[in-house]
N, C-alpha and C positions, 0 to 999 in steps of 0.2 A: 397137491399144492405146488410139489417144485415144477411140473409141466404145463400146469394154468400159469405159474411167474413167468417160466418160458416163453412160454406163446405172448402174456403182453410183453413182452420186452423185444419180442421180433416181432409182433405188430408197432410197436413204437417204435420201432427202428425204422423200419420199413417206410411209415409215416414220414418221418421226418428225413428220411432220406428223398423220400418225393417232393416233398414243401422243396427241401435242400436245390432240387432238380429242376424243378420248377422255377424257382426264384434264378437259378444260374440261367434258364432259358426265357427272362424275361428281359428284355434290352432295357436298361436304363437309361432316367433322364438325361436328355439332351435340349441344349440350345436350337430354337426351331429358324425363328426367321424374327426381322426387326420388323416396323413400317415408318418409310421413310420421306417423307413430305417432299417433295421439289417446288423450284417457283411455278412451277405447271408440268404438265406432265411433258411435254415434248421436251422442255428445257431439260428435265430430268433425263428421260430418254436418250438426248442427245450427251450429255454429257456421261451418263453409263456406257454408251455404244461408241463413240464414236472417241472418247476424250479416254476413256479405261480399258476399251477394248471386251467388255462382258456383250454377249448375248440377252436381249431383255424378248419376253416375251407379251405375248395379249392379252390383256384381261378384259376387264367390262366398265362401262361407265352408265350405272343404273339411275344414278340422282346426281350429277352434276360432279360427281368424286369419284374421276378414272381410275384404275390399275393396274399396272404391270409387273410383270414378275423377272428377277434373275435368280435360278434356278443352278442350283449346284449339285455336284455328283453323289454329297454325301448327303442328298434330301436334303438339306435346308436351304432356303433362300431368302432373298431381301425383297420385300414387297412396296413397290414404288407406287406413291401415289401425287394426286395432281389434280385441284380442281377447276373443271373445265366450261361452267357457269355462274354468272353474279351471284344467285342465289340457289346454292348446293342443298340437300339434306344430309345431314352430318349425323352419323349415330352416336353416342354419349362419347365414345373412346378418342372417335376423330375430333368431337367436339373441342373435348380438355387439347386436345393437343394442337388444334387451332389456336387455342386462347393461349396456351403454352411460349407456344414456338411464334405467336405473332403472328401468324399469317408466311413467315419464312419459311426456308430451308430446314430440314433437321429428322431427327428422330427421337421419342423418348415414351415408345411402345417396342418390347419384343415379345417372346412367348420360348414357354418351358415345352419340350414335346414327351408325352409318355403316355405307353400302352396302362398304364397303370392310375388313369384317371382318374377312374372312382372311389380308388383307399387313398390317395392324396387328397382328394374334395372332402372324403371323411375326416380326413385326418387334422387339417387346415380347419375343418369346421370344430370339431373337438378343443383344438389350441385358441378358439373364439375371435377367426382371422375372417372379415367382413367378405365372405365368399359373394359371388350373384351365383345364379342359376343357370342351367347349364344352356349354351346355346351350341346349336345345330343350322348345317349350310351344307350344299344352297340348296338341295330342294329335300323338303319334310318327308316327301315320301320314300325318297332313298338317301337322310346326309349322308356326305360324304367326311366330313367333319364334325368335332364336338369341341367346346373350350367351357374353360370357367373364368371368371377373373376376378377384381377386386372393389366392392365399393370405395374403399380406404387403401390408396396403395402400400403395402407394406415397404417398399424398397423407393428409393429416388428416381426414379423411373417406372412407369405405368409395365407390365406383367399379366402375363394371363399364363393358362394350361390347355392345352391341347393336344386334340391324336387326333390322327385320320382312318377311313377305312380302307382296307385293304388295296380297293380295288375303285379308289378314288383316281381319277385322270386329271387335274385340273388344266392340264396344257390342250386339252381334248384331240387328245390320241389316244388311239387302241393301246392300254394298257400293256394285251399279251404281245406289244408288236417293239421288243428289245431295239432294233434299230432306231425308231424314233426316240422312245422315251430318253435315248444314248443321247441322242443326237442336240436334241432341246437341251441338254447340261452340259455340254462343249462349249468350250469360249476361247474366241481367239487370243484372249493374254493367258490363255493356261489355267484359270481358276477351276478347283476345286471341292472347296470345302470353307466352312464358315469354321472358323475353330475357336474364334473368341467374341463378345462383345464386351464393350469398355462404357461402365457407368463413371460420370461423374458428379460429386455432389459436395458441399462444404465438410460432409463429416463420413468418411468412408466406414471408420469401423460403425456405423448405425447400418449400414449396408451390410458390412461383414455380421454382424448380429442378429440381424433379420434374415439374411440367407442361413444360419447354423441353424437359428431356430426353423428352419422351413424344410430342414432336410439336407442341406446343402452346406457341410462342415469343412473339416479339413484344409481352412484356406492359407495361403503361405504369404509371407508380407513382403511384399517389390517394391522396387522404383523404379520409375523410365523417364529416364534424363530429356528422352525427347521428345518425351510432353511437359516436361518440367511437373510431373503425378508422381505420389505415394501413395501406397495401398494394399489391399489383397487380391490375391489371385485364388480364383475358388474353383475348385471344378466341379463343372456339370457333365458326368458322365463323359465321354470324349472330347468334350469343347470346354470352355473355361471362362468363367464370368469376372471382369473384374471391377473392383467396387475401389473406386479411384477419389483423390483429391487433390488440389494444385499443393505444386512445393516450389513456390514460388513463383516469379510470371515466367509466363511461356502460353502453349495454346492451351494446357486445362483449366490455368487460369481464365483466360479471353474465354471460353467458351462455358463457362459456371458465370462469368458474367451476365449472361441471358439466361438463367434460370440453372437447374437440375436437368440433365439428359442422357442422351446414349453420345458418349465421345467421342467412339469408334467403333469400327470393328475391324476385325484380324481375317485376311482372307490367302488359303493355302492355295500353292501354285504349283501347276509340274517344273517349273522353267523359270526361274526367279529374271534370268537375264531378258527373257521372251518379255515376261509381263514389264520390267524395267524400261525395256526401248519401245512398248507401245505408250507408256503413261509419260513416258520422257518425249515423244515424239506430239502425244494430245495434248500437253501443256506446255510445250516448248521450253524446258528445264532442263540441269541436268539434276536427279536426285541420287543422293548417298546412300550406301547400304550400309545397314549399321546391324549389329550381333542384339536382337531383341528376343522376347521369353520364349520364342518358337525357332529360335537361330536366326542365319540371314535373312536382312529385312528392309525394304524401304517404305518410305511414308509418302504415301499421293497427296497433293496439294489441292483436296478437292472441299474445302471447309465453306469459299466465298458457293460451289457448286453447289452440295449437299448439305450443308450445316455439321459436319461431322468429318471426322480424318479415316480413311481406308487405309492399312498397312498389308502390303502383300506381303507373304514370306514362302521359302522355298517350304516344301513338303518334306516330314523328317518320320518316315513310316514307324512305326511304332511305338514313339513317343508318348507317354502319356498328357495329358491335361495339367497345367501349371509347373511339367518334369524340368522346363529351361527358368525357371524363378529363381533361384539360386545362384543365379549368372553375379 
């Protein structure tokens, strides 16, 4: 008896030391990419490349609602869209955020990325959160992608989940061919990495609540004077979500005037002064650097552009997700 106890207790060890192992080698959620309307795509284009200094790349334009991509070093990017005929076809997501945003500028879709798809869609469906079904792109016989998302957005801004496969190209380039893929995520102002996106909505803790219940706890409570926002700061695996509200007027005020959206987003730089004299130079401004939840930071002046504020900030290697909220 005491050698059969033996043996399950170093089978159960055993066990859960693999689960243990497992779970350490599985990458956690992450913030993926936003989708970000322009008054047309060129407009858009022009003002990412030319006014910011990013890299955009080529997408497709199937039904009247082109795409392009700004592609950054940590995999995530910001998916630019623009529509380039009177009468577009709009799939459900573009639709709402058509009727959303007016017909403007703006963003108020991003997406969660995890290799861990399928016990999340369990899981979300268990807790009786209005999942849809899963969709796969672009082509059926090989996706290269999978999502789910929400009939009922849970949060103030539209949400979905996604992964890719492995050996997904979307920029179409050879995969195994490291100089390029390198090359498509360089940008002349220094970006990156996406490290935050910034909701905002009349009642942030409804956001904070709905993220804890989703998986997504641990949030710490900020303010940022210069958005004139109060809020939390949540993190999503190495990137940081935050669930905002005005404190008083300033722009998250003016910008919760036109509805519930995505505010901003936070984008990391090798070269804070580099990225500074290019957006200083496309907007013909001088802007401030100011000490924000990622360290030094300034705000681009791209709101009348984009419908939303970009804040670049220097790279602070090792930092964790919401580590500067306490400031």
């Amino acid at each position: 008896m005491r050698l059969l106890r033996f043996v399950l207790v170093m089978l159960f060890s055993l066990g859960t030391a693999q689960a243990a192992s497992q779970a350490a080698a599985t990458p956690p959620a992450r913030l993926d990419h936003i989708l970000l309307w322009g008054h047309g795509i060129d407009q858009i284009t022009s003002a990412m490349a030319v006014k910011l200094g990013f890299q955009v790349r080529p997408g497709r334009d199937p039904s009247g609602v082109a795409n392009r991509y700004v592609r950054l070093a940590d995999s995530s990017f910001i998916e630019l869209l623009g529509i380039t005929r009177p009468d577009p076809t709009f799939d459900p997501g573009m639709k709402e955020d058509q009727l959303a945003l007016k017909g403007g500028p703006g963003s108020r879709s991003f997406g969660f990325r995890s290799p861990a798809l399928d016990a999340i869609y369990a899981s979300l469906k268990a807790d009786h959160y209005a999942v849809t079904p899963f969709f796969s792109g672009p082509d059926a016989a090989k996706p290269g992608w999978r999502l789910f998302a929400f009939d009922r957005a849970p949060l103030s801004s539209n949400t979905f989940f996604i992964d890719y496969a492995a050996d997904y190209a979307p920029d179409q380039v050879d995969p195994s061919n490291k100089d390029d893929y390198r090359m498509t995520r360089e940008h002349p102002n220094g970006a990156r990495e996406l490290s935050a996106i910034w909701l905002v909505s009349a009642d942030a803790e409804a956001d904070r609540s709905q993220l804890e219940k989703m998986g997504f706890g641990h949030a710490v409570p900020i303010k940022l004077p210069e958005l004139s926002a109060r809020g939390f700061c949540v993190p999503v695996g190495p990137t940081a979500l935050l669930a905002l509200q005005p404190d008083g007027a300033g722009i998250a005020a003016e910008t919760l005037a036109a509805g519930p959206r995505i505010l901003g987003v936070s984008i990391g730089v090798a070269d804070l002064g580099r990225a500074q004299r290019w957006v200083e130079r496309g907007y013909e401004r001088k802007l401030p650097v100011y000490r924000g939840l990622s360290g030094a930071s300034f705000l681009a002046p791209t709101r009348d552009d984009l419908g939303l504020s970009i804040e670049f900030h220097a790279i602070r290697p090792g930092q964790a997700a919401c580590a500067g909220a306490s400031r």
